[in-house]
C-alpha positions in Angstrom: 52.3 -68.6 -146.3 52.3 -67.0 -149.5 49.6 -64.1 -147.9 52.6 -63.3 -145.6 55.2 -62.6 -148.3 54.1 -59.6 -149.6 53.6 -57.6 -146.5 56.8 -59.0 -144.9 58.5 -57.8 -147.8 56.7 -54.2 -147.8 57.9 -54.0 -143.7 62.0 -55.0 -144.8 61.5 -52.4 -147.7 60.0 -49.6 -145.5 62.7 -50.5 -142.4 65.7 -49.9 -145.2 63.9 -47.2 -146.7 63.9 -45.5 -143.2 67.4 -46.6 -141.9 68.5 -44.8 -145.2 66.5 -41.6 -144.1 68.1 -41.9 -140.4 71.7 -42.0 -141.7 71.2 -39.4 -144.1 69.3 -37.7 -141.2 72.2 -37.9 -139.1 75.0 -37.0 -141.7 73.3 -33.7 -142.2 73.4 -32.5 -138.4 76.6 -33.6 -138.0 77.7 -32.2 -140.8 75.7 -28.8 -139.7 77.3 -29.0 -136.0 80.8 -29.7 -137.7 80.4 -26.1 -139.2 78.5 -24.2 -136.4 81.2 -25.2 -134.4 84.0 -24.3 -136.2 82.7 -20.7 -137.0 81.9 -20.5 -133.0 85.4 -21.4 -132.3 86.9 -19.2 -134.9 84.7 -16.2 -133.4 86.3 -16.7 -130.5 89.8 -17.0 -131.8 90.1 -21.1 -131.4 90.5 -21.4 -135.0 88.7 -21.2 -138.3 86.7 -22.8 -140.6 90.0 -23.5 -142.9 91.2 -26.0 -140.1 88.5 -28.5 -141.4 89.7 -27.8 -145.1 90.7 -31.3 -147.4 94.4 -30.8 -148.5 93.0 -31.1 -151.5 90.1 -28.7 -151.2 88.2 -27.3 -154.3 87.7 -23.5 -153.3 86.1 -21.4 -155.8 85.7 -17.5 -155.0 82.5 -16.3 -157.0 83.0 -12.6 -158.4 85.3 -10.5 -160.0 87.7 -9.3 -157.4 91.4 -9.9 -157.8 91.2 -12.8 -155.6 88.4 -14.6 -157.7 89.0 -18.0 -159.3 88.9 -21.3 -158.2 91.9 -22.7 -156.0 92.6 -26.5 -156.6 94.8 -26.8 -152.5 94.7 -25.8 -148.8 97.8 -24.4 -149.7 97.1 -22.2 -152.6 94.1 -21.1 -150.7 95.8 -20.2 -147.3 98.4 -18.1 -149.9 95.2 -15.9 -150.6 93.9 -16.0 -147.3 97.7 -14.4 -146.4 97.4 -11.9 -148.9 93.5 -10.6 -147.5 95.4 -10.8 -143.3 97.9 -8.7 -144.5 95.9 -6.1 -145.5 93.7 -6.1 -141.6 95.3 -5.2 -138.4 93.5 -7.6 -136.8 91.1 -11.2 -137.9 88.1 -10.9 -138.9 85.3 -12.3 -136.8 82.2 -14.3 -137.9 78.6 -13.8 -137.2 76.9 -16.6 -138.6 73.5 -15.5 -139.2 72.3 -18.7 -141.0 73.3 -22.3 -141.8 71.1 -24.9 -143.7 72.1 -28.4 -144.2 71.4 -31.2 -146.4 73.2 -34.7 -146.5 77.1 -33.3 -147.4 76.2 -30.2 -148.1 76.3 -26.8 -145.8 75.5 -23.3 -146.1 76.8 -20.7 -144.0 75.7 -17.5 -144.5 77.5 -14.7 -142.2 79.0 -11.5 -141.7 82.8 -11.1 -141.0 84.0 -7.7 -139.7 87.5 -6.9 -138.9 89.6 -3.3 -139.0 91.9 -2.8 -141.8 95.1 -1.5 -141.9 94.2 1.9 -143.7 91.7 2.7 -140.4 88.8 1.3 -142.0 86.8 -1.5 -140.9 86.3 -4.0 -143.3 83.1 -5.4 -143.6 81.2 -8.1 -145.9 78.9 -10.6 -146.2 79.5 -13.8 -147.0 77.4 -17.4 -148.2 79.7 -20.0 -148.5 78.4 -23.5 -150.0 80.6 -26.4 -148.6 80.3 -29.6 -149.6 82.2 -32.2 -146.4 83.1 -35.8 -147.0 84.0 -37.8 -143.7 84.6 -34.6 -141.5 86.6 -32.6 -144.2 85.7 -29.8 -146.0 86.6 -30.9 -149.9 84.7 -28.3 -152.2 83.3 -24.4 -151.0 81.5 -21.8 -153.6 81.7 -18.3 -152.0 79.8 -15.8 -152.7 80.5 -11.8 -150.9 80.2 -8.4 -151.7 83.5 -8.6 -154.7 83.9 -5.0 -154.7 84.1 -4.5 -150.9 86.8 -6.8 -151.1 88.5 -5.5 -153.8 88.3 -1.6 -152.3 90.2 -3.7 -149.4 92.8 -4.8 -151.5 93.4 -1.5 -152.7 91.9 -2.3 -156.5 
C-alpha cells in the first residue's frame, strides 16, 4: 500500500496541474474570439470594440497627442471617442492584422482608415493591449501613430 501512495499522488497532482492548463487554455481563445469578433463586427458596422468596454474601464492612450492620458470610465472615454468622430465624415474601419492571446490578456494590432472631414483620409495604426475579466474589457494600453492623430485634430 504505501508503494502506491506516491505515484497516486504524482497522477492527482499532474491531472490538476493539467485541468489548470485546460482552463487557462480555454480562457485565452475565448478571450481571443471575444476580440476577433468584435473588431469583425465593428468592420462591418455591427458595432465596436467599445461595446465590450467595463463601465469602469481603465483606458490609457500612450503618446503625446492632445487626446493622451489615461481615462478612468466608458463614459469619459466615449467623450473622446466623440471628439476623434467629429472630426471624420464617416467611421473608421478596422483591419486587424494580428491578435495574440494569453490568459486575460489580448493584443490587437490593426489598421483603421476612415476619411476626414478636411478631404483627407485618416489613417493609423494601432496596438491596443486589453486586459478582459468575465467577458468585459476592464483595462486597454494604446499605442498609434500620436502625431497622425494629432494632424487629425487640427494640433
Amino acid at each position: 500500500m504505501k508503494n502506491i501512495i506516491p505515484p497516486l499522488i504524482a497522477v492527482i497532482l499532474m491531472a490538476f496541474i493539467c485541468g489548470c492548463q485546460i482552463k487557462e487554455d480555454n480562457l485565452t481563445a475565448s478571450n481571443k474570439k471575444q476580440i476577433q469578433t468584435a473588431f469583425d463586427n465593428w468592420k462591418k458596422g455591427k458595432g465596436t470594440v467599445f461595446d465590450l468596454l467595463d463601465e469602469n474601464v481603465t483606458w490609457v492612450v500612450a503618446g503625446s497627442s492632445p487626446v493622451s492620458g489615461t481615462y478612468r470610465s466608458k463614459k469619459e472615454l466615449l467623450d473622446v471617442v466623440r471628439q476623434i468622430n467629429a472630426k471624420l465624415s464617416g467611421p473608421i474601419v478596422p483591419e486587424v492584422k494580428q491578435i495574440i492571446a494569453q490568459d486575460d490578456v489580448v493584443v490587437a494590432v490593426w489598421q483603421g482608415k476612415a476619411p476626414a472631414k478636411d478631404g483627407n483620409v485618416y489613417s493609423n495604426t494601432y496596438s491596443w493591449v486589453l486586459t478582459l475579466k468575465e467577458g468585459k474589457i476592464i483595462r486597454v494600453t494604446a499605442f498609434l501613430d500620436t502625431y497622425l492623430l494629432s494632424q487629425l485634430l487640427g494640433q
